[in-house]
N, C-alpha and C positions, 0 to 999 in steps of 0.2 A: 588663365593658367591656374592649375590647382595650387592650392595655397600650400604644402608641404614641401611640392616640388619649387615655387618661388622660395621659398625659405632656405632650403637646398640648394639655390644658385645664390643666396645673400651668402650664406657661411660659406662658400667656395672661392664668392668673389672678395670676402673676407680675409681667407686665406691667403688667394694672390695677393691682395695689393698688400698684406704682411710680410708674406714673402720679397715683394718688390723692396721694402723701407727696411726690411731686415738687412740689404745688401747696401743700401746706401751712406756713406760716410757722413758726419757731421757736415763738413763743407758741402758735399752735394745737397745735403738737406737746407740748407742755408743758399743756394742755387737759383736762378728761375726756373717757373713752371710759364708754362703756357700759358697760363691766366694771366694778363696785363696786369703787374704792380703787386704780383703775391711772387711768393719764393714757393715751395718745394714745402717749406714747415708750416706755411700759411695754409697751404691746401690740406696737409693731413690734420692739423691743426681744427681746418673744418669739417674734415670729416667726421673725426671724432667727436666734434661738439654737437655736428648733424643727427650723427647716431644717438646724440643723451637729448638731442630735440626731438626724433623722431620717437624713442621709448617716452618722452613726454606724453606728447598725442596718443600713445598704445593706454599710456596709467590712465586718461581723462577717459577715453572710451569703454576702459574696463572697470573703473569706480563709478562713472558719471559727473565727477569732481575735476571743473572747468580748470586743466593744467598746458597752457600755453607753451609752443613749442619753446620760442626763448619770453623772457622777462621783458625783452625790449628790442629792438634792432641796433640800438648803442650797446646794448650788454653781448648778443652774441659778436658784434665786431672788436667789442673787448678781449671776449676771450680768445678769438682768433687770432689777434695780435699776441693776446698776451703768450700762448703757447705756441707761435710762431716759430719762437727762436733756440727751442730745446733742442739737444742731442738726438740725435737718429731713434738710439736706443728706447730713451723717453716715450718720442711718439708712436715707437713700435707698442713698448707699454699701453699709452695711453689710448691707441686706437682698438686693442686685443681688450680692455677695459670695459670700452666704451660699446662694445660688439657682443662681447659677455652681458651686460649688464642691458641692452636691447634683446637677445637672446633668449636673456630668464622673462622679463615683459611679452616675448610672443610667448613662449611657453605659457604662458597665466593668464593668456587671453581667454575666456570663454568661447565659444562657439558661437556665442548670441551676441557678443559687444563688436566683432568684425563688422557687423552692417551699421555700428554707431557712427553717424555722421558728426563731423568732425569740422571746424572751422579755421584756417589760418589766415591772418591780415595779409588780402590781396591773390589769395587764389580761392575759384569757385568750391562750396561746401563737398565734403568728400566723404565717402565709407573708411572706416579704418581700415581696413584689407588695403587700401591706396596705398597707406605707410608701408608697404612693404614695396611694392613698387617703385616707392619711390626710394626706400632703402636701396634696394641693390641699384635704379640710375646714377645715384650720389655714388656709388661707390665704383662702377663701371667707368663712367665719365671721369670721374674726380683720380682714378687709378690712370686714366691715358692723359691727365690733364698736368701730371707729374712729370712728364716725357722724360722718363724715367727708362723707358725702353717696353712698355707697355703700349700696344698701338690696338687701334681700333680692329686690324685685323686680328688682334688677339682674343675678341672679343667672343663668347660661345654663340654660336649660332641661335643659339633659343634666347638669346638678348637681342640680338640684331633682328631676329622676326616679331620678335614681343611688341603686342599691341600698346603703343604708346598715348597716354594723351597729349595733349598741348600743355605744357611750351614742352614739356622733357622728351618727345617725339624728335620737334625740332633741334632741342638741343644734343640730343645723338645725330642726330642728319648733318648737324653742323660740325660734329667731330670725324664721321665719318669722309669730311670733304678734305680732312687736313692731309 
């Protein structure tokens, strides 16, 4: 897919799932999600910290200055907890933040650091062009995973065709069976 138009379904799918947490009350947000043992604040919670890991990987590729997505796998499940339990409001803030501030990172990409490969503990070496991909799965996925009244049928059809790799292929096949 051309990279403008993936950029274009990141800021739409952006929008839905803000529109979705715009409508939800504190108590719903504090709710279960579909994810065994997360609420409702745990999931945007990761979204949000997704999108300040994924702009990680955009800075490393566009400096060449080795900037891991998180610090630790103890530190991103800190902050997921930690911003779990905030107001509606809050995480609407925090994830419109968190989308802004990956947004000016693609913006400042060069043309030439897209093809910079990229390394994360436990999945195979990738181009940075991947991080977009894998931006709008996290946000597709992670927006039906809120069952918040976002279903996979809501999904655009140029998400549901989109050439997936493994696991996140799988891991849309597996929402789409819900």
């Amino acid at each position: 897919m051309e990279r403008a138009a993936l950029i274009q379904q990141i800021d739409d799918a952006t929008g839905r799932l803000l529109a979705t947490v715009g409508r939800l009350t504190d108590e719903e947000v504090r709710g279960p999600s579909l994810l065994p043992g997360w609420t409702r604040g745990h999931v945007l919670a990761h979204v949000a910290r997704g999108g300040d890991a994924l702009r990680n990987l955009l800075v490393w590729a566009r400096t060449g200055v080795e900037t891991q997505a998180y610090t630790s796998r103890e530190a991103r499940d800190e902050a997921i907890e930690a911003g779990s339990g905030r107001p509606a409001a809050e995480h609407v803030k925090d994830i419109a933040g968190s989308a802004e501030a990956f947004g000016s990172e693609v913006a400042a990409m060069p043309d030439g650091s897209w093809g910079f490969q990229l390394s994360v503990p436990g999945i195979p070496t990738f181009p940075a062009d991947g991080v977009l991909t894998r931006r709008l799965v996290e946000l597709e996925l992670h927006h039906t995973d809120l069952d918040a009244g976002y279903h996979p049928s809501d999904w655009p059809s140029s998400f549901t065709e989109l050439d997936l790799p493994e696991p996140m292929r799988s891991q849309r096949d597996e929402r789409l069976a819900w």
